[in-house]
C-alpha positions as a Markdown table, in Angstrom:
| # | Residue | x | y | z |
|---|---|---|---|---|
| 1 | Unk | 37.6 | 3.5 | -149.8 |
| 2 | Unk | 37.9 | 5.3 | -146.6 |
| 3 | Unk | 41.5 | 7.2 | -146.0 |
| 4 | Unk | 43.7 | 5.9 | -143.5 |
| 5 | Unk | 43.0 | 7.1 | -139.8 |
| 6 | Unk | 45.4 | 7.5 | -136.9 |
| 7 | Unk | 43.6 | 4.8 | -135.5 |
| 8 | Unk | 44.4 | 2.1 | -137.8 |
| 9 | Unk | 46.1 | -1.2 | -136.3 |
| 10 | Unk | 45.6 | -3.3 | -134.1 |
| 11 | Unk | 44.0 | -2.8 | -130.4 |
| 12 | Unk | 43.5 | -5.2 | -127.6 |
| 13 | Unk | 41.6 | -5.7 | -124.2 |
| 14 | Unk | 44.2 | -6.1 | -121.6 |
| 15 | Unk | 43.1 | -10.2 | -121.1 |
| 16 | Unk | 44.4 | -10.3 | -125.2 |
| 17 | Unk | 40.8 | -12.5 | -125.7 |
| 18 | Unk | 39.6 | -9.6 | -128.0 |
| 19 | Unk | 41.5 | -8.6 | -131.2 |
| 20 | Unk | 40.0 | -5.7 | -133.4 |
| 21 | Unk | 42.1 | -4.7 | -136.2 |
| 22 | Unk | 41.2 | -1.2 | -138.1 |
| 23 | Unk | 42.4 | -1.9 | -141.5 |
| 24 | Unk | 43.1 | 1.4 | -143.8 |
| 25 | Unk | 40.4 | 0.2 | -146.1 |
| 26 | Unk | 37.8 | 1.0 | -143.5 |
| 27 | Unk | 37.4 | -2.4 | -142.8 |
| 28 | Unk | 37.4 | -4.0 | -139.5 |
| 29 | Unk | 38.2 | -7.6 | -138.8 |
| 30 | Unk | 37.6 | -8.8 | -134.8 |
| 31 | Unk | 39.0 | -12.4 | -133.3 |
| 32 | Unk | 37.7 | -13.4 | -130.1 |
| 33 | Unk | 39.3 | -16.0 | -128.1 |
| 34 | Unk | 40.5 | -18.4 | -131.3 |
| 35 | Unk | 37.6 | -17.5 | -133.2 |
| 36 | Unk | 39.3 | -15.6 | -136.0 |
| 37 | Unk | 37.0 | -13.1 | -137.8 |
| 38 | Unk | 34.4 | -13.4 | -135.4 |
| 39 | Unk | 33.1 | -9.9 | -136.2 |
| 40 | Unk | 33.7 | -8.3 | -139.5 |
| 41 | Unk | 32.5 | -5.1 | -141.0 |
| 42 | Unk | 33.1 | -1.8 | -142.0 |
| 43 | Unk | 34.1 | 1.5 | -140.0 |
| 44 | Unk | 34.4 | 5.4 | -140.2 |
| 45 | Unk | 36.1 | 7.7 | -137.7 |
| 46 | Unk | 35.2 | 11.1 | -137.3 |
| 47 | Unk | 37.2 | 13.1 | -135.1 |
| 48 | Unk | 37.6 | 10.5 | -132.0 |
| 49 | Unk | 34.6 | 8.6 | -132.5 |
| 50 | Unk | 33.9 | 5.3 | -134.6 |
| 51 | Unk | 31.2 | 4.2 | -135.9 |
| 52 | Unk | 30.8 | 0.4 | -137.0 |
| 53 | Unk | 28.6 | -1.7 | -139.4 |
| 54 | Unk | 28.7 | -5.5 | -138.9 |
| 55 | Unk | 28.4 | -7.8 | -142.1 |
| 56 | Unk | 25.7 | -9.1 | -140.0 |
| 57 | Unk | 23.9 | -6.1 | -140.2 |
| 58 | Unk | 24.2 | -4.8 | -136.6 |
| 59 | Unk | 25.7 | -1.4 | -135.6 |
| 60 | Unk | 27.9 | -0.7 | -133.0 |
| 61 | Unk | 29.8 | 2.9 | -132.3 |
| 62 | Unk | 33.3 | 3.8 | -129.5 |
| 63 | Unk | 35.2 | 6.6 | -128.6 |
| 64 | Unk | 39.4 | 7.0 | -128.5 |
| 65 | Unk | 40.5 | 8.4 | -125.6 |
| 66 | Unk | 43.9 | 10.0 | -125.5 |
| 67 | Unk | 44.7 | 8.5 | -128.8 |
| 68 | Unk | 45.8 | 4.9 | -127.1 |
| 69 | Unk | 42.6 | 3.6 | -125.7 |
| 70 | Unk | 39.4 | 2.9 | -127.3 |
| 71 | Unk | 35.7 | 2.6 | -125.7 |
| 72 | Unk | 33.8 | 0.2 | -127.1 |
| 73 | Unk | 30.5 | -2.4 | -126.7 |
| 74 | Unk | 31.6 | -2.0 | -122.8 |
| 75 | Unk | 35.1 | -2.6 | -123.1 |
| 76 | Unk | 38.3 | -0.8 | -123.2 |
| 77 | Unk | 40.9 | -1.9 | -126.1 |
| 78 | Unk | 44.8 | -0.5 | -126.1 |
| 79 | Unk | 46.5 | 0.3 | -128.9 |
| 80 | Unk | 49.1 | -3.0 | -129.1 |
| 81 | Unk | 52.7 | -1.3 | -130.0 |
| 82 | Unk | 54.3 | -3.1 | -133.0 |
| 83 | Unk | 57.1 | -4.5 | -132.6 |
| 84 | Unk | 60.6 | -3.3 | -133.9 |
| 85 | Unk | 62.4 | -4.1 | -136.7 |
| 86 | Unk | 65.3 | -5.9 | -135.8 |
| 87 | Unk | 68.8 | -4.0 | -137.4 |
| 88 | Unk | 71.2 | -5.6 | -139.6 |
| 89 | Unk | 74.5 | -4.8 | -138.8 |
| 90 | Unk | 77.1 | -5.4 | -141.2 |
């Protein structure tokens, strides 16, 4: 099991058409369009690169850039901010 990375979460190209999620596991899980799971695999960071391997047996590798953007297979992904919790007030 890999340990958790900074880089875990969600991150998005700015159209929203590609979704990669870095799961702490070291598994990724990538929708494109409203194919969920189009891309699945495995991944390992090492300082601010990545490194991916596809169930489908392909590699693939990125870089973070300033923590909130991430280079990869020609495209850029942002980090998508989670939202809030809402506050109860009682």
């Amino acid at each position: 099991m890999e340990a958790e990375n900074n880089f875990t979460g969600m991150w998005v190209t700015a159209n929203g058409y590609i979704r990669q999620e870095l799961l702490p596991d070291g598994r990724y899980d990538e929708t494109r369009g409203t194919r969920k799971s189009a891309y699945t695999g495995r991944y390992r960071v090492t300082g601010n690169y990545i490194m991916y391997w596809d169930d489908m047996g392909f590699t693939a590798d990125g870089s973070f850039i300033d923590g909130d953007t991430l280079h990869h297979g020609g495209y850029i992904f942002y980090r998508e901010n989670k939202p809030a919790t809402a506050t109860t007030i009682q």
